[in-house]
N, C-alpha and C positions, 0 to 999 in steps of 0.2 A: 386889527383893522385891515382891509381890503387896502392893496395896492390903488391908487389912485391913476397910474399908467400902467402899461404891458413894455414890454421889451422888445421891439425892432424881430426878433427871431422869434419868438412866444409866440404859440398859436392862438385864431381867433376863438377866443369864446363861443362856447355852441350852448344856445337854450335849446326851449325845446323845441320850440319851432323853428324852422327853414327861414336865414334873414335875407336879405335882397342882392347882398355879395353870393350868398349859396347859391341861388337862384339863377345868376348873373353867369355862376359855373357853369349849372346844370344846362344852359339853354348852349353853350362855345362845347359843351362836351356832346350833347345830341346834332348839333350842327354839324361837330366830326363823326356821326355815329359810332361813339363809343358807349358800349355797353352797361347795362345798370349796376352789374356789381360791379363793375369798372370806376363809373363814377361814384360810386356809393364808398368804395376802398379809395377814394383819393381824398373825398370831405368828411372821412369818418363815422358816417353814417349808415344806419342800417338799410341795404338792398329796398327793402318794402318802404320806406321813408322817400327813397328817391324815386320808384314807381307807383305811388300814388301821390304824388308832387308832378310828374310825366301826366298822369291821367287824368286828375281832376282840372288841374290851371292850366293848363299848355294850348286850351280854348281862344280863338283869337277875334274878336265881335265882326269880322268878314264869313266865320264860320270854316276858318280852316285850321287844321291842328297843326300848329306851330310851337312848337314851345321857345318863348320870348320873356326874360326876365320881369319886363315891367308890368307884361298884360299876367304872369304868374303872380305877380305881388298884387296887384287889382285883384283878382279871385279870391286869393288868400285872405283880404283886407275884409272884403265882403261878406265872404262866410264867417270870420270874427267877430263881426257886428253883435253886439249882444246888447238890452236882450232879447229874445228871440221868441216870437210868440209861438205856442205851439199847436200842432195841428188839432187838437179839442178845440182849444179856445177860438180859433175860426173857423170853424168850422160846425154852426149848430148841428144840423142833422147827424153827422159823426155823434158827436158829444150825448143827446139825446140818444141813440143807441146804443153808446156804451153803458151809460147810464142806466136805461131799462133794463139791463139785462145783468148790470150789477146789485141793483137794488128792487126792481120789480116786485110786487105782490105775485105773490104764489098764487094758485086758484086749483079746484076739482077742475074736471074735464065738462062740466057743465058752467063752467065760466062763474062759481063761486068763489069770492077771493077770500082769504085768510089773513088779516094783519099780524096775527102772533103777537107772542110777549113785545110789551113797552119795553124799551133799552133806553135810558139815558146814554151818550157817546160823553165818556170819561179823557177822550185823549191818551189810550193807554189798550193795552194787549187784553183781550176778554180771556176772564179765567176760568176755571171749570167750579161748579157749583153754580154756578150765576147763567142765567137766560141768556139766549144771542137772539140778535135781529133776524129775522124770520125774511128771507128775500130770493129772486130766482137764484142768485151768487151764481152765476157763469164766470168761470176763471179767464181772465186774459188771455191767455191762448185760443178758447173757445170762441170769444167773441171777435178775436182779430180772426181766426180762418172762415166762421160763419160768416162774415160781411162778405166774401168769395162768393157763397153761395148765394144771399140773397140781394146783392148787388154785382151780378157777373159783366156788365160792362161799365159799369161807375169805378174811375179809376180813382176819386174822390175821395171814396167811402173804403178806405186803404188805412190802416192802423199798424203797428207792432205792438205785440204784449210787451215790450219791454216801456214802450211808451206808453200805457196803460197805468204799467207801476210807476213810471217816473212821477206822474201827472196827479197820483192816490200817493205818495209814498216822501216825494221830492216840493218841497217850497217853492213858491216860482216858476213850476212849470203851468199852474192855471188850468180853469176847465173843470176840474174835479175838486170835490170838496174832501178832506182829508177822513171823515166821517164816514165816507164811504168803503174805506179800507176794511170796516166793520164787518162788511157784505163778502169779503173773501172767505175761503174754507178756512183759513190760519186763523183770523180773525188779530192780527195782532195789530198795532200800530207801527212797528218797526220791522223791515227786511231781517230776520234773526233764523235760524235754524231750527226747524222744531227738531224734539227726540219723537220715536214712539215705544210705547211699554209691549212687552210680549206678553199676550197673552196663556194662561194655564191651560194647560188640556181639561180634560172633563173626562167623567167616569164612561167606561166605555159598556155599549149596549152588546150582548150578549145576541147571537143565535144570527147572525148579520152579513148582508156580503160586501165585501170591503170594497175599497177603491181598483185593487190590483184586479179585482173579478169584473172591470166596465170592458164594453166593445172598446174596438181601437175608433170608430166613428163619435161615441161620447168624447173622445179627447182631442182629436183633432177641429172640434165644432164645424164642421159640414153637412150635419143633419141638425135642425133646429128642435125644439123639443123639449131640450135636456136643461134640467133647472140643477141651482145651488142655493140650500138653506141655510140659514143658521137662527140662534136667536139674538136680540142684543139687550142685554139685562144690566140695571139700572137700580137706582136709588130705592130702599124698599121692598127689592125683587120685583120690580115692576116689569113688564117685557113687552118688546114689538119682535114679531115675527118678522123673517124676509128671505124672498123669492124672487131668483133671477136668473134668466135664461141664458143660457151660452152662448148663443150664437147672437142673439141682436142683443144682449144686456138689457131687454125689459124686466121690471122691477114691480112687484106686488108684494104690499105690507100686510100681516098679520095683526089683525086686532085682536087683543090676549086680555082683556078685562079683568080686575079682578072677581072673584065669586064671593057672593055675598058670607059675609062673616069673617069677614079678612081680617087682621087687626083687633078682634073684638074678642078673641076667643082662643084658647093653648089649640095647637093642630091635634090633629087625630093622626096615631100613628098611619099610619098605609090606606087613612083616608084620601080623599080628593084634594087635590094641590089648588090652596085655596087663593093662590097669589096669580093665578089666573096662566100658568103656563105650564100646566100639569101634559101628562104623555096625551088623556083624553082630547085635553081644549086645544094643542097642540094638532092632533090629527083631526077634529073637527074645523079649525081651521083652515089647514091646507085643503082639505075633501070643499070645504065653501067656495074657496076663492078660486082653485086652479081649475074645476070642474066646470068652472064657465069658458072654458078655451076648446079648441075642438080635440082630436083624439090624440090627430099626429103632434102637438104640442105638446104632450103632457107624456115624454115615453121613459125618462128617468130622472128622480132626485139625489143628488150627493148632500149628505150633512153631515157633522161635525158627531164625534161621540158623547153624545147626551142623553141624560135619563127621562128627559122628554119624547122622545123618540122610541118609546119601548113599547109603542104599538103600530112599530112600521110592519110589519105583516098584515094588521087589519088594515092599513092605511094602502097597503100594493092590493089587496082584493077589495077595497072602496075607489078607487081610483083607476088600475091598472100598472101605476108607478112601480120601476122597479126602483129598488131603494138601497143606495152605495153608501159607506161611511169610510172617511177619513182615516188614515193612520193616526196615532194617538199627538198630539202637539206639533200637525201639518198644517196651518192656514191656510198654508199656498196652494194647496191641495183642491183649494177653494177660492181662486184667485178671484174671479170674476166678484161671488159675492162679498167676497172681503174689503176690493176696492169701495164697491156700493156702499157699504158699510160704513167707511171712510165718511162718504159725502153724505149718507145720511145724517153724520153727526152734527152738517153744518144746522141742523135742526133739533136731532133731540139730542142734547149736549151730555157729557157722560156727569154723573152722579147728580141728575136729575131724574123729578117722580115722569115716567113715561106713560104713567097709568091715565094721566092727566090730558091724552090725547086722546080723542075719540076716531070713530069712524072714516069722520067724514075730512077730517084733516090727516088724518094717514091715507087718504085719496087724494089728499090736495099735495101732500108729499112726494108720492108715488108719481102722480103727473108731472113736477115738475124736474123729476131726473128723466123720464121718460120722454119729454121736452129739451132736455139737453143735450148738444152737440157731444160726441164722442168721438174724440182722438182714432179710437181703434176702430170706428163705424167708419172713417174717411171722412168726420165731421158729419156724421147723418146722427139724426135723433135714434134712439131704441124704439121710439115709435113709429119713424117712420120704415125701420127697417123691418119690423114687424108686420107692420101693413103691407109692404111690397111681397113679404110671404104669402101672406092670407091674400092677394088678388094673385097672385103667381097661381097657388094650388087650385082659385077656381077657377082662372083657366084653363090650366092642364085637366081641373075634371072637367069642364064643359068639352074640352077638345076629346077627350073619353069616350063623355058620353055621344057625343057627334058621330 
């Protein structure tokens, strides 16, 4: 049992908070200007306890900074008040944009949307083998620094990612529905730590120039241009291609189909790869997609060492690409599309059939990373960094040709 009295010479109890006898100190010890760790070493208190006790309360309602026991315990009291509505929940407009951008429809760049697979919301961590909710999923971070940009004098429209997660994650903080957690890259229900599995290298393509043979301008990304491949292969052997640029992180999906007789039939030895991501369909691909960008875009690919790639020679005299590969089990080597990679999962989940997406939803995909705010752009989309390229250069040639 607890002592019911203290002892005349026992000191007083210290919770955790600062009580109005502390208080009462601190204002006789600042009156004598005596120093914080000063005061801090006489009430046993940590230094930073006593200087943010000084800076928040010591406010005086004439508007002058005094620090006064009673008007400190006023402040104190106030800010304890709980509970505490939070900034979502009054704040509609906030709320409604974090919203959209956490759960938003996806859409083509011709403003086609895509609802994706139905998810029933289980209250519980989504797991692999199973469908996720198909949505913009912009991270917390994304969404608190893009409000800078598109509200640059609304001091309003002002969030923290950490109040994001409270709000998806915490009871009680209101505003967000817990279902929305769903719409993060993790996808889990609970703040927990993921792992990630390392990936296996892959058979390495013969007659190749390696990564160690690139300019020093491909690795430093100061010239735009320079793309990163890889494939990402799935339930089935099903596969989407992906292409991403270095320097703005724009993103183009390969659509890898399979060819007819898939499934139906034993393969044929050193036939055609009939699971739709053979070396051919592989470089018919890239030749479709990147050939619609203009010249200086397109000046070299890095990929990964794979037997799909075993006709990057006809694919540098179809294109002009010069064509780098990877030391043998380097990812990082490949950092840009690797992260991509990452986020593309928040859509095709791994040990699901990929074959199952067509065209036009690998455009709706593609848009909407290419729409997302990036950390490393300074919060600018891939697209628009992209765009400011492409009117840059026809400047400079109009100013040329002038």
């Amino acid at each position: 049992m607890p002592p019911t009295h203290l002892a005349t010479s026992a000191p007083q109890p210290q919770g955790r908070n600062l009580s109005f006898a502390e208080r009462e100190e601190i204002a006789l010890e600042c009156a004598r200007k005596t120093g914080v760790c000063a005061i801090a070493r006489k009430l046993g208190r940590s230094p930073s306890t006593i200087s943010r006790e000084i800076r928040r309360n010591s406010a005086t309602p004439s508007g002058d900074f005094d620090c006064r026991a009673i008007t400190a315990q006023w402040h104190a009291d106030r800010a304890a008040q709980s509970p505490k509505a939070s900034k979502l929940a009054n704040n509609p407009a906030l709320r409604d944009y974090v919203q959209d951008r956490l759960a938003g429809l996806i859409a083509t760049p011709n403003g086609v949307a895509f609802d994706g697979p139905v998810v029933v919301w289980k209250k519980r961590r989504a797991v692999h083998r199973q469908s996720r909710r198909w949505s913009l999923a912009w991270s917390p971070e994304l969404i608190a620094q893009r409000l800078k940009v598109h509200f640059p004098e609304d001091l309003t429209m002002r969030i923290s990612h950490e109040a994001i997660y409270q709000a998806l994650y915490i009871q009680g903080r209101g505003a967000l529905e817990r279902e929305l957690s769903a719409c993060l890259r993790s996808g889990r229900a609970l703040r927990l730590p993921r792992e990630r599995a390392r990936n296996r290298g892959k058979s390495f393509v013969g007659d190749a120039l390696m990564i160690s043979d690139r300019p020093a301008d491909v690795c430093d990304r100061a010239v735009p241009g320079h793309w990163e491949g890889e494939l990402i292969l799935d339930l089935g052997s099903s596969a989407i291609g992906t292409l991403v640029e270095r320097t703005t992180r724009f993103t183009m999906l390969l659509h890898l189909p399979r060819m007819e007789g898939h499934g139906k039939a034993k393969s044929i030895r050193n036939g055609p790869a009939l699971a739709g991501h053979g070396a051919e369909a592989v470089r018919d691909a890239i030749v479709g997609t990147i050939m619609d960008l203009p010249a200086h875009l397109r000046r070299s690919l890095t990929w990964d060492q794979g037997a799909e790639m075993t006709q990057h020679a006809q694919l540098r005299i179809d294109t002009g690409l010069d064509v780098y590969f990877c030391d043998p089990q380097s990812p990082w080597q490949r950092g840009s599309n690797e992260n991509t990679n990452g986020l593309l999962r928040q859509y095709f989940l791994k040990g699901t059939d990929l074959s199952q997406h067509g065209a036009d939803e690998l455009n709706a995909v593609a848009n909407a990373l290419n729409t997302r705010p990036r950390k490393t752009l300074g919060w600018q989309t891939p697209a628009e960094a992209l765009d400011r390229l492409l009117k840059t250069d026809m400047i400079e040639g109009v100013a040329t040709t002038g």
